[in-house]
N, C-alpha and C positions, 0 to 999 in steps of 0.2 A: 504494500500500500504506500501510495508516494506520500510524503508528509506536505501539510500546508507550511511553505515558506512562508517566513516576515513579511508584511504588506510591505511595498516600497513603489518608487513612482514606476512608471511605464518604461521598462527595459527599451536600452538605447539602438542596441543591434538586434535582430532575431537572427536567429541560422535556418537559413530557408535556403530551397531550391529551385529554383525556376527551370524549366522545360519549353521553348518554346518550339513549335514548328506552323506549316503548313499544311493540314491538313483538307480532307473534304470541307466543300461548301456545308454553312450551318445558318440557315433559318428560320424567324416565327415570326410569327402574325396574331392580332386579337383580330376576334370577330365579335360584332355589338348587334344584338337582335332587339327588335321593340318585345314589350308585352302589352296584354288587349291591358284595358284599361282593369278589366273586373280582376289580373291578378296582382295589377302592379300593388294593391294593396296586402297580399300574401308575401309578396316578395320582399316588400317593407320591412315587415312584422320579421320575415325569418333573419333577413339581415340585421335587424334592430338588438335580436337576441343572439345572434351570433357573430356580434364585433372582433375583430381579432384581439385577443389580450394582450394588456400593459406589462404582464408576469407571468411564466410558469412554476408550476410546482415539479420539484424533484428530490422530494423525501420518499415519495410513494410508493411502494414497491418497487423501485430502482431496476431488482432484479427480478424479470418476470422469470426466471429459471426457478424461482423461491416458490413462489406462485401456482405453476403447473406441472403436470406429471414430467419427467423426463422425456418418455416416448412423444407426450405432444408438444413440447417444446421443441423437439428435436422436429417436427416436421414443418415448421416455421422456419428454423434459423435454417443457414447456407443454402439456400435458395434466391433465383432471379425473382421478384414476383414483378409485376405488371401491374398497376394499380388503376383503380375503376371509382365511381359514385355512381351511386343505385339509390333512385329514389323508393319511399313506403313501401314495403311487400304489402297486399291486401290478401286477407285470411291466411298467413304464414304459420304453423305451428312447432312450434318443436319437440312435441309427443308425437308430429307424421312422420318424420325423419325416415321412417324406413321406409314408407308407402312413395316418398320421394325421391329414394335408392332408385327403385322401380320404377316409378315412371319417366325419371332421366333415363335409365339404360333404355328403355323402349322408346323413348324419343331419339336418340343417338341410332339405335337400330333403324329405324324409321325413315331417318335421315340418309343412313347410308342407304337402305333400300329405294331412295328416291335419285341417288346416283348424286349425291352433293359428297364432292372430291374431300378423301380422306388424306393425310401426311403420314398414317402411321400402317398402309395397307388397307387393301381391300377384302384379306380374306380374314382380317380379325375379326374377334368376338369383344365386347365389352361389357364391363361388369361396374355399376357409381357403387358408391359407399359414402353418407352422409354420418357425420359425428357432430359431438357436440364439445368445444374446446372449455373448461369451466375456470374460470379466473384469469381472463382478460379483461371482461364486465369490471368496470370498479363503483360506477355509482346504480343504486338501486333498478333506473328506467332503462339503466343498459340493457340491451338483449346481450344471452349470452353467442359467443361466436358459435360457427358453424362452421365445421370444416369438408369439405368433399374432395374424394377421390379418383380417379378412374381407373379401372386396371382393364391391363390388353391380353388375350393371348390369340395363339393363331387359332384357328376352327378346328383344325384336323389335328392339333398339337396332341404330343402321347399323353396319358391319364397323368395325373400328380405335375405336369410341368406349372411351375410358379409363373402365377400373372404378375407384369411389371406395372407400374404406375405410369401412366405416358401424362397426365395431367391433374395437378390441384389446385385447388382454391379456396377462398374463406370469405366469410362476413362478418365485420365485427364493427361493433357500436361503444367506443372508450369514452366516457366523460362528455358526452352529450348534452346538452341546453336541457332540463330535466321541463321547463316550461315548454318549451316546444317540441318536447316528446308526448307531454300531458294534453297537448293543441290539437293534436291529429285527431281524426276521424274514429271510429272504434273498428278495431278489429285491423289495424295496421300493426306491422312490425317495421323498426326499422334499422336497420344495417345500412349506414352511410358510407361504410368501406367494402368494396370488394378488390380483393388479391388473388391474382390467375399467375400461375406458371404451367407454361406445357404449349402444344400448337396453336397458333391462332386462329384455325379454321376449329378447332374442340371449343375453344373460347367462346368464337361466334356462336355454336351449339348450342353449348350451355345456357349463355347468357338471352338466345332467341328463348329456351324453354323457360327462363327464370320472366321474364316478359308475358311469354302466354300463359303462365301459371298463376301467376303474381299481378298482373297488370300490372309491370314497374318499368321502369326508363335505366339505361347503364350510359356514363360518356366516359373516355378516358377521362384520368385526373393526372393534372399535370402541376409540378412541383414550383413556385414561384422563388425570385429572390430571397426575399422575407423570410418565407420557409425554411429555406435552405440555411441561411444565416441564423436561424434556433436550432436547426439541427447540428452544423459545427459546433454553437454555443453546448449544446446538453453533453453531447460526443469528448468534447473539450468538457467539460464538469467533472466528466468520470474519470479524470486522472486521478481521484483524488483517492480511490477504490481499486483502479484497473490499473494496468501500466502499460496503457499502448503504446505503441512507438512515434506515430503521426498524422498528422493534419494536413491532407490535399484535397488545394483548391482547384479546380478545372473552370476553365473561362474561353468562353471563345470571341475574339475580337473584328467588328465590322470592318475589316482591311479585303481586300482586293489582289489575291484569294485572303477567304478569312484567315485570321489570326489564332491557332489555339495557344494558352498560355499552362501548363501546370505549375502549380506553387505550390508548393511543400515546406510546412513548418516542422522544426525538432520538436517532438513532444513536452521534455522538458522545457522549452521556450514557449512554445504557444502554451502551456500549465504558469509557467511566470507570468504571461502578459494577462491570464484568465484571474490569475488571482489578484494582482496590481488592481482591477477594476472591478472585477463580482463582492459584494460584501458578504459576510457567514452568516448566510440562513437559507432555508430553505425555499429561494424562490432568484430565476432570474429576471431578469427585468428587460423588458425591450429596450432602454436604455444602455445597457450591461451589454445587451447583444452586438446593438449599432456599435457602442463605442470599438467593441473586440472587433468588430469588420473592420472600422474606419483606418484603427490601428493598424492592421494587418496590410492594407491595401494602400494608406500611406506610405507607408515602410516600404512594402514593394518598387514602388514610384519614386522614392528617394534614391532606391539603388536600382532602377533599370527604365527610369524614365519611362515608363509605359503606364494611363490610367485604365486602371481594371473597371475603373465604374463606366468606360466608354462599351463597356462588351457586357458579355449575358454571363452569370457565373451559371455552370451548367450540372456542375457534378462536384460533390461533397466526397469522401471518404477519410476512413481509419480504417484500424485493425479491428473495428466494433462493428460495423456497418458501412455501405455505400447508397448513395441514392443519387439521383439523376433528375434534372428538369424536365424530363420527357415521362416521370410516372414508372421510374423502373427503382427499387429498393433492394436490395438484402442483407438481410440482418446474420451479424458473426456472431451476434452475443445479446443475450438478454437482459444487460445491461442497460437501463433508461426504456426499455420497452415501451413502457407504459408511456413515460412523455413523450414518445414519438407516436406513437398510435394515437394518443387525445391531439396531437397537434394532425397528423392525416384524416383523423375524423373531422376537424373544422373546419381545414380544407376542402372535405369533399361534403361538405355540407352548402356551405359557401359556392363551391361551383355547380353543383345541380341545379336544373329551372325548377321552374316551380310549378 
């Protein structure tokens, strides 16, 4: 466990690494849609309750590993997942779960029999398996998650051959607005996160049957600056528990061809510059956060004359986790679990229409 140093002001040098090259062109765009009049007043009310917060908390179950069985924590961490918002399930239960196994594997069968192109063969057989994950829920109106399966094997394969898993995914609702859980209609569930790893022709499957099941809406979720700058902030917290090794920044800049930058901090210094500005208690502060970017990105531009705030920071990692502006995450360690889950659930709360 690394000890907290002496407060002292904002270390002068960092030991950081820059990486620059030319890589592929990198792109984005907002798109702004009207709404009719009769929902701009829903839309109001969800955004009114679900303002981004001034602090997080990070006493909380720190380590979801404390939390949940081994075997189902272990089917979370070192994985790519892909990350989704899914508006209300209507009539969702968690006592169907097995009538649910069932009738995804027969929609998938369905599917294939309708000649809609498989990735993983044509003469497989498929088998869902839906679970229930218990202790990712942390406040009361949370649903608990949901975890599914898919396992493959060939048709004509010999007796006892082991099915592989070609695709998972989960639903899970962390620290949700308990007011605007309590708003909904009756007989809604809500899971604001979904997480897919495996083909994305299974995905579209899936995600068509969770629609005509459920009457719900899915749109990618895609990870903002902001975001990304609490999650180096939490990532960075855990040195104080963890001992990772480093803090890389990934940026890509509007240069002609684009510009990517990697920057890498020493752990030990980016844990100096974190404790220089975080005070001791248990909450960071969007303050706290800003300040640890500004610093860091100062710094950078002092020694390589390049401003990082003219480009899109793109991708976060440690030896705890990576996550990605384009909605791609994986988790090394159950470490901060939980405050990253409540901060992807407001994200994709916030990006749903209404």
């Amino acid at each position: 466990m690394a000890k907290r140093p002496k407060r002292r002001d904002v270390p002068g040098d960092l030991h950081s690494t820059p990486n620059i090259s030319n890589p592929n062109g990198y792109a984005s765009g907002n798109l702004e849609t009207g709404l009719p009049s009769s929902r701009k007043y829903a839309s109001f009310r969800r955004f009114s309750l679900h303002k981004p917060p001034s602090s997080r908390e990070i006493n909380k179950a720190n380590n979801l590993s404390q939390k949940i069985e081994p075997e189902q924590i272990s089917l979370l961490i070192g994985k790519d997942w892909h990350l989704h918002y899914v508006t209300p399930l209507y009539k969702f239960s968690h006592s169907a779960i097995r009538s649910y196994s069932r009738q995804l594997s027969a929609f998938i069968a369905a599917e294939k029999q309708k000649g809609v192109p498989f990735d993983m063969g044509s003469d497989n057989i498929f088998r869902v398996n839906f679970s229930i994950i218990l202790g990712i829920a942390e406040k009361e109106g949370d649903s608990e998650a949901v975890f599914i399966q898919i396992y493959t094997k060939q048709f004509f394969a010999i007796q006892g051959t082991t099915e592989n898993v070609i695709w998972s995914g989960w639903l899970a609702c962390v620290n949700c607005n308990t007011e605007y859980i309590s708003s909904l209609p009756p007989r809604f569930t809500y899971f604001p996160l979904f997480c897919s790893n495996g083909p994305e022709t299974m995905t579209a499957i899936v995600r068509t049957w969770f629609q005509k099941t459920f009457d719900c809406n899915f749109g990618n979720l895609s990870i903002n600056y902001s975001n990304l700058s609490w999650l180096a902030a939490i990532w960075t917290d855990c040195k104080q528990t963890v001992d990772f090794k480093y803090l890389k920044l990934s940026w890509t800049l509007p240069l002609r061809p684009p510009l990517d930058v990697t920057y890498t901090i020493n752990s030990e210094d980016g844990w100096e510059l974190w404790n220089s500005i975080h005070k001791e208690n248990d909450q960071i502060t969007l303050e706290e956060m800003g300040q640890f970017m500004y610093v860091l990105e100062s710094h950078f531009f002092r020694h390589f004359k390049v401003h990082l705030t003219f480009g899109e920071l793109i991708e976060v990692s440690t030896s705890l986790g990576v996550v990605q502006k384009n909605g791609r995450i994986k988790f090394l360690s159950g470490e901060r679990m939980t405050a990253i889950l409540t901060l992807l659930t407001e994200n994709a709360v916030l990006m749903m229409p209404v």
